[in-house]
C-alpha positions as CSV (number, residue, x, y, z in Angstrom):
1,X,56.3,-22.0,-81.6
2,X,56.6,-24.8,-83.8
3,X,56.5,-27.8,-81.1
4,X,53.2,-26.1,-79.5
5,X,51.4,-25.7,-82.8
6,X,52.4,-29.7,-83.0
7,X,51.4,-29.8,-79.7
8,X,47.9,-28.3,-80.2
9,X,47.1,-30.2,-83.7
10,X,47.5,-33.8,-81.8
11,X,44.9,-32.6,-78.9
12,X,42.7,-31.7,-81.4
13,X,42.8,-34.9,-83.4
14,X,42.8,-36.6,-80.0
15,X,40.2,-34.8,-78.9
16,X,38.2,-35.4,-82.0
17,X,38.2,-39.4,-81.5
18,X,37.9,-39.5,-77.9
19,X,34.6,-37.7,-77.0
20,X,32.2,-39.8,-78.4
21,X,29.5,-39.5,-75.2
22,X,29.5,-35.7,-75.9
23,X,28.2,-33.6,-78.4
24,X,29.1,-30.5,-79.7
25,X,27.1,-27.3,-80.0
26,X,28.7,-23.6,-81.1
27,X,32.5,-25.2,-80.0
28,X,31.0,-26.7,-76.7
29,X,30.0,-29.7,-75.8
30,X,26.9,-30.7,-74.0
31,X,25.9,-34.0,-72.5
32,X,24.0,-36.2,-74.4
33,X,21.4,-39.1,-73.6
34,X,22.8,-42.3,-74.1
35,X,21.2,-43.8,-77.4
36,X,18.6,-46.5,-76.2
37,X,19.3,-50.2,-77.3
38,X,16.5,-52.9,-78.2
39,X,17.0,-55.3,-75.4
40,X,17.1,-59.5,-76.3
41,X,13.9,-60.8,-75.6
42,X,13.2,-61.5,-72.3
43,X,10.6,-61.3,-69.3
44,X,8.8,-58.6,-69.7
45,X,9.9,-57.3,-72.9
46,X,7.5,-59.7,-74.9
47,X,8.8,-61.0,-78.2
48,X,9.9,-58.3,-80.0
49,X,13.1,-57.5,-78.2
50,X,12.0,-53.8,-78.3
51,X,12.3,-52.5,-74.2
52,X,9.8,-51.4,-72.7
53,X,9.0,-47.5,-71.9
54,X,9.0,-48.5,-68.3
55,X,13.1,-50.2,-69.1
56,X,14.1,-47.3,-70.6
57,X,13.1,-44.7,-68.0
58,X,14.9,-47.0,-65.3
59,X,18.4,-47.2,-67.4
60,X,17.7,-42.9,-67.6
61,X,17.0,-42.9,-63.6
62,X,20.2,-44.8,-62.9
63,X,22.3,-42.7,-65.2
64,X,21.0,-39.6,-63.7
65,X,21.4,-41.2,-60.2
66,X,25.2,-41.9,-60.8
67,X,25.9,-38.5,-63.1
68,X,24.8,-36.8,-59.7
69,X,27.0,-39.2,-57.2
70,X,29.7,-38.0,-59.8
71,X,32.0,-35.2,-58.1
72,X,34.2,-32.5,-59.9
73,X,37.6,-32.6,-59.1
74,X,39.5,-29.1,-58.7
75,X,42.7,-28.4,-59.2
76,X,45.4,-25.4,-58.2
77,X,46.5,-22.7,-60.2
78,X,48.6,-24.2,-63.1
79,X,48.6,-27.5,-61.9
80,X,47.6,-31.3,-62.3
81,X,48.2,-33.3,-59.8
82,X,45.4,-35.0,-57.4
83,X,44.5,-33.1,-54.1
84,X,43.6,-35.9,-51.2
85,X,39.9,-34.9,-52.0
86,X,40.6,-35.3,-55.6
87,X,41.5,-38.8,-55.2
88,X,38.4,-39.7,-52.6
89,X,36.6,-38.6,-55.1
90,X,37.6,-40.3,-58.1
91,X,37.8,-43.5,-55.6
92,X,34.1,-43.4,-55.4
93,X,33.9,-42.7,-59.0
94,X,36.1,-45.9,-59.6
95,X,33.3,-47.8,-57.3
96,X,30.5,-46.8,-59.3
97,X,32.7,-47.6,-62.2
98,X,33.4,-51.2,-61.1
99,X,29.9,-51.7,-59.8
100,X,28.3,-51.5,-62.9
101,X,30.6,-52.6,-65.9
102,X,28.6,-51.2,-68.2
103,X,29.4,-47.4,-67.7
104,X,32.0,-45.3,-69.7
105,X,33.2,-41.8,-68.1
106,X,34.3,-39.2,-70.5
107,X,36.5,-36.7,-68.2
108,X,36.8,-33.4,-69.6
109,X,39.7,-30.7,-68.2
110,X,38.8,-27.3,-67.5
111,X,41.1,-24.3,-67.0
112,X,40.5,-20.9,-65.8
113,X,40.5,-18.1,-68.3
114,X,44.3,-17.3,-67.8
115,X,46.8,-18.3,-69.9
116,X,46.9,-19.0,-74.1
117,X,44.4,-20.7,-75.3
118,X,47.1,-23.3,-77.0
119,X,48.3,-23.9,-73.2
120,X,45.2,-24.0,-71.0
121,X,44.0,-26.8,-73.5
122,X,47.7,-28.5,-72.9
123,X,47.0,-27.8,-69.2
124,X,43.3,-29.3,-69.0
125,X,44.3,-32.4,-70.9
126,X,47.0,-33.4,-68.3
127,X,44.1,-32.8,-65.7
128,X,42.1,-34.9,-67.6
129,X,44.9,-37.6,-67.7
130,X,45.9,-37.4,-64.6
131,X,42.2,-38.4,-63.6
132,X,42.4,-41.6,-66.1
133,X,45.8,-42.7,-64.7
134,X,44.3,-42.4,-61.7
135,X,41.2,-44.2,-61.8
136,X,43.2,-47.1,-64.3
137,X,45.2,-47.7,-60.9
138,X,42.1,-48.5,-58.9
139,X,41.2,-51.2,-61.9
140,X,38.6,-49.4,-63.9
141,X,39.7,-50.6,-68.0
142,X,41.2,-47.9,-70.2
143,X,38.7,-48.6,-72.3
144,X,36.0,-47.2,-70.7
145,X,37.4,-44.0,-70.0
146,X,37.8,-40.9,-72.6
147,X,39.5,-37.6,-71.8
148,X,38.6,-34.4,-73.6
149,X,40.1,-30.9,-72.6
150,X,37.8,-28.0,-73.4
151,X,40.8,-25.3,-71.5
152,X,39.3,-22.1,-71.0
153,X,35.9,-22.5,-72.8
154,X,33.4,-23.9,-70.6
155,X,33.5,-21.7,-67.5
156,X,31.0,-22.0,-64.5
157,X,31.5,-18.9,-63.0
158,X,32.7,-15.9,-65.3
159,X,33.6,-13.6,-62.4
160,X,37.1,-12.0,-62.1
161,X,37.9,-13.3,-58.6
162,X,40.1,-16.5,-57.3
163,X,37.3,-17.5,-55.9
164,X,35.7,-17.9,-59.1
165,X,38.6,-19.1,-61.0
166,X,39.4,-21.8,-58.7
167,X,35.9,-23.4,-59.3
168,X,36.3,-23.5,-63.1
169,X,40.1,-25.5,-62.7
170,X,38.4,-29.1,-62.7
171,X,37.7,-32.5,-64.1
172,X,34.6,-32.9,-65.2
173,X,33.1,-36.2,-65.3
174,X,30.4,-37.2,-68.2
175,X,28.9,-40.8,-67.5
176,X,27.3,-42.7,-70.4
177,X,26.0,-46.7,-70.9
């Protein structure tokens, strides 16, 4: 009992640092805008450094172009490794990650509502990880990547059924600039 309440104190001080893309409301988190930079001066931007409205709507476009290109991943019951799709998927995740160098991915585990809450948060941060190792192998820096396990608490489907449960064991993936 000891060793899992050790266990449950370093995810939540991990978690704590490692989310910094995501905010949290009422215990969950949400996805955030990027904050918008003032850009150097340059063409176009006159010679106050401050973007320009038309700038910052095309940085918002391409990070909701990508955040939609960005696929779940799903997992069995009580498990963490990769699927074959699993791994397609985070290969093209890696390819928009290595395309544009400025992108950061916060991937936060999911869980289906059985189990502890103390283990399906143990469970959806080795899904999480398993996703970083993963994607670190096809060359995208550690230090773009963030992992956050939210276990049982952010469901997408709340019905009783396998069906149902199976959607909500995943990775998800949060891009940010």
């Amino acid at each position: 009992m000891r060793k899992i309440a050790i266990i449950f104190a370093a995810l939540l001080i991990t978690a704590g640092c490692a989310h910094k893309q995501v905010a949290s409301t009422g215990g969950l988190a949400n996805e955030v805008t990027p904050p918008q930079k003032a850009s150097t001066p340059s063409a176009g931007t006159g010679t106050t450094g401050v973007a320009t409205s038309s700038e910052n709507t095309g940085a918002a476009g391409q990070l909701k172009s990508v955040q939609a290109q960005a696929q779940d991943v799903f997992f069995d019951f009580d498990k963490y490794d990769l699927k074959p799709a699993s791994k397609q998927a985070l290969k093209d995740l890696s390819a928009m990650l290595l395309k544009d160098q400025k992108l950061k991915v916060a991937i936060q585990g999911n869980c289906d509502e059985r189990g502890t809450a103390e283990y399906n948060l143990a469970l959806g941060d080795r899904r999480a990880s398993a996703a970083k190792k993963y994607l670190e192998a096809l060359g995208v820096s550690a230090a773009r990547i963030s992992t956050v396990s939210f276990g049982s608490e952010k469901p997408v489907c709340k019905e009783k059924t396998e069906a149902c449960w199976a959607k909500n064991r995943r990775d998800h993936f949060v891009l940010s600039f």
